[in-house]
C-alpha positions as CSV (number, residue, x, y, z in Angstrom):
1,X,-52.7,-43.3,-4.0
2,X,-49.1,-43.6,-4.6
3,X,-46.6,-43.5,-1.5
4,X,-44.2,-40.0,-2.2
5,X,-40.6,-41.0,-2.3
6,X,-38.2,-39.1,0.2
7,X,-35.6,-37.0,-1.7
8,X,-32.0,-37.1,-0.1
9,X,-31.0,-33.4,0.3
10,X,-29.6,-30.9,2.7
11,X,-32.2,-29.4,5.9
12,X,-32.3,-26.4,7.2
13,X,-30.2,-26.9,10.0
14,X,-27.3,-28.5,7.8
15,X,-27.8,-25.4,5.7
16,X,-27.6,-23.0,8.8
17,X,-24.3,-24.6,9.9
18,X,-22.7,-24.7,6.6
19,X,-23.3,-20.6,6.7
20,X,-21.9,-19.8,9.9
21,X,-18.6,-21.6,9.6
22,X,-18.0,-19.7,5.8
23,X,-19.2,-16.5,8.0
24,X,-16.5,-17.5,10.7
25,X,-14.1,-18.4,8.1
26,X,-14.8,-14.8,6.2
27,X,-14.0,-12.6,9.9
28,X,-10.9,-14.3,10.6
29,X,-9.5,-13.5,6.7
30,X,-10.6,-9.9,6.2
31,X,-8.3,-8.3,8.8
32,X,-5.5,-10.5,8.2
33,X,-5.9,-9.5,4.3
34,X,-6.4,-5.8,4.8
35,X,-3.0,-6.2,7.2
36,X,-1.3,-7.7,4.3
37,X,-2.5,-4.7,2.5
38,X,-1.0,-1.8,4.0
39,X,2.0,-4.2,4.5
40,X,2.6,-3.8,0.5
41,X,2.1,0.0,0.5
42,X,4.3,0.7,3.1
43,X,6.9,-1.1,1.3
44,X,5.8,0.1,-2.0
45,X,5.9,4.0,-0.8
46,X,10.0,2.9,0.9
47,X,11.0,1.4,-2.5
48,X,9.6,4.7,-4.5
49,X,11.4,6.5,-2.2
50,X,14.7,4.7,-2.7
51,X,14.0,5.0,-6.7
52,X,13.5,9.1,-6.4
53,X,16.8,9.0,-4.2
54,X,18.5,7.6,-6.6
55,X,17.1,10.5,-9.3
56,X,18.1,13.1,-6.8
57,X,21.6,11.8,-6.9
58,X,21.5,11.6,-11.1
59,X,20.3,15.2,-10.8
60,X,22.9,16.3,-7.9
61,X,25.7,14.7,-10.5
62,X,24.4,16.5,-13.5
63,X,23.8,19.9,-12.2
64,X,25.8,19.8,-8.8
65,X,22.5,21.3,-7.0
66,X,20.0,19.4,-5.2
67,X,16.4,19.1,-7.0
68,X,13.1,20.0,-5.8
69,X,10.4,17.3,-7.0
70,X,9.2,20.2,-9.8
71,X,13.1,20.4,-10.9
72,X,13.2,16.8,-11.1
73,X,10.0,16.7,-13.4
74,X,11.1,19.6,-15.5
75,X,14.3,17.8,-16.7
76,X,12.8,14.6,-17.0
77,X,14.1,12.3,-14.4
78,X,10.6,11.8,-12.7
79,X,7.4,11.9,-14.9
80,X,4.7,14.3,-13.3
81,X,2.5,11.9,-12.6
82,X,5.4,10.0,-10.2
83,X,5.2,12.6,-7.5
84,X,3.7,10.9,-4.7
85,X,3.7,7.4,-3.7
86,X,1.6,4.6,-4.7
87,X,-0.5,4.7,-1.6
88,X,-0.7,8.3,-2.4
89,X,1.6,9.7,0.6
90,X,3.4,13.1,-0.4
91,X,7.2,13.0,-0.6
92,X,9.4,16.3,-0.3
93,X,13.0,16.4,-1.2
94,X,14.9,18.1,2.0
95,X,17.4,21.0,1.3
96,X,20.1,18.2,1.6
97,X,18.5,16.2,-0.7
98,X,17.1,13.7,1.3
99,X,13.9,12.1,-0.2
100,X,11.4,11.7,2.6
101,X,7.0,11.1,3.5
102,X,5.8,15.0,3.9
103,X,3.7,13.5,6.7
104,X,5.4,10.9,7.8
105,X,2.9,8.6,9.9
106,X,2.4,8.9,14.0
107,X,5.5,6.9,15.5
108,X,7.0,6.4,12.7
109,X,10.7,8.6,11.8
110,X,10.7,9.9,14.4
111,X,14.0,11.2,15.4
112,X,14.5,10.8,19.8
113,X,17.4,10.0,21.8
């Protein structure tokens, strides 16, 4: 009977640590990527709202009147599907004309002396 070579490979307990560190590495990346996340719509939702200011002011000089959002799709400064912003927050247009989140998130614009 011929002697059965041994086979270089990985065990189980090589295996098993190989697992846990990508599992470690995995939890410490997830929350910092979901961070970085709402990080981009935040900004993303401040620069549309910059963007429909400026179409509020184009509107103002055209008609000297302050637009409602349905104004500003009915003359074609804002198409309708541009309404919200990317993160899907609703944006009204004050009577002064200010651009601004309907619901603006707890803590944030809030207005306190």
């Amino acid at each position: 009977m011929k002697p059965i070579k041994q086979q270089a490979g990985f065990t189980l307990i090589e295996m098993l640590i190989v697992l846990l560190i990508i599992s470690v590495l995995i939890l410490i990346t997830i929350p910092n990527v979901t961070k970085h996340f709402a990080t981009i719509d935040e900004k993303g939702c401040t620069a549309y709202i910059s963007m429909v200011q400026g179409q509020v002011e184009a509107y103002r000089v055209d008609f000297m009147a302050y637009p409602t959002l349905g104004d500003l799709v009915d003359k074609g400064y804002l198409k309708e599907n541009e309404t919200t912003c990317p993160n899907k927050n609703e944006i009204v247009i004050t009577s002064e004309g200010e651009v601004q989140l309907a619901n603006p998130p707890s803590g944030a614009g809030a207005s306190g002396t």
